[in-house]
C-alpha positions in Angstrom: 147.0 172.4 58.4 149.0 169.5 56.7 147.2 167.8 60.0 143.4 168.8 59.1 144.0 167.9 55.4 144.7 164.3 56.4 141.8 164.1 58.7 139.5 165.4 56.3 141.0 163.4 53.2 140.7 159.7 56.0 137.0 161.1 56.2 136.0 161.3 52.8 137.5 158.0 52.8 135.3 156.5 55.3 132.5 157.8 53.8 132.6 156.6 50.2 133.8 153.1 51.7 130.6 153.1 53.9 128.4 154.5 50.8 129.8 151.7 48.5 128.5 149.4 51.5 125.3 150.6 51.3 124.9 150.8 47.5 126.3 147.1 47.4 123.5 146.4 49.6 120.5 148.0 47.7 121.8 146.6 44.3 121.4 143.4 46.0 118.6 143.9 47.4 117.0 145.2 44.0 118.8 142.5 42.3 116.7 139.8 44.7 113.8 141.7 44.3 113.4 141.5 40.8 114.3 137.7 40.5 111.4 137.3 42.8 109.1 139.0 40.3 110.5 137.2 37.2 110.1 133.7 39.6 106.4 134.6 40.5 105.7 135.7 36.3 106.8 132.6 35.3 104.8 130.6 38.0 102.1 132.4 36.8 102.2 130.5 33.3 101.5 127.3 35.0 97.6 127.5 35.5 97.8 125.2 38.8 100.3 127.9 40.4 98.0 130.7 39.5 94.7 128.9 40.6 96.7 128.0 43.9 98.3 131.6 44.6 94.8 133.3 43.7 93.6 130.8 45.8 95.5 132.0 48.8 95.3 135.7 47.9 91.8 135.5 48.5 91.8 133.2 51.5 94.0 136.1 53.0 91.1 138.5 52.2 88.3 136.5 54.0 90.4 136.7 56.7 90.8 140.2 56.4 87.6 140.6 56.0 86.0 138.5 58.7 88.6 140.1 61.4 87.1 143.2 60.0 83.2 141.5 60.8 84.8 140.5 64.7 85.6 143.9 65.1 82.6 145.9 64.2 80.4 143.6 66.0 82.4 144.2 69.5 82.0 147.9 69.1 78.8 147.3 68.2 77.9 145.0 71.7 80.2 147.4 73.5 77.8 150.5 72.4 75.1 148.4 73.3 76.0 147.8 76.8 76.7 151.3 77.5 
């Protein structure tokens, strides 16, 4: 018995070390995360920033949007050559 408490107390052990691993982790992950926005908010202020990063957000669309053009017009030759 005195055995199977030790065992079970060494576990519990293990666990809440691994758990405080993981929840150091995701605080610095969140931590990271939310610099990241307060960076990009204040880069926003600067009107060249925002002209170039709404400049690249919809370069990233065209793109998009012209891989989207490529692909219908395969499917469209490949219906056609059926």
């Amino acid at each position: 018995m005195a055995n199977f408490l030790k065992k079970a107390f060494s576990d519990m052990k293990e666990s809440a070390k691994a758990q405080h691993e993981v929840d150091k982790a995701n605080f610095a992950a969140a931590k990271a995360e939310s610099k990241a926005q307060w960076e990009e908010a204040k880069a926003m202020g600067n009107p060249e920033t925002a002209k170039k990063i709404m400049q690249e957000q919809r370069d990233a669309q065209i793109k998009e949007a012209n891989e989207r053009i490529a692909a219908a017009q395969k499917r469209t030759n490949d219906a056609k050559n059926r």
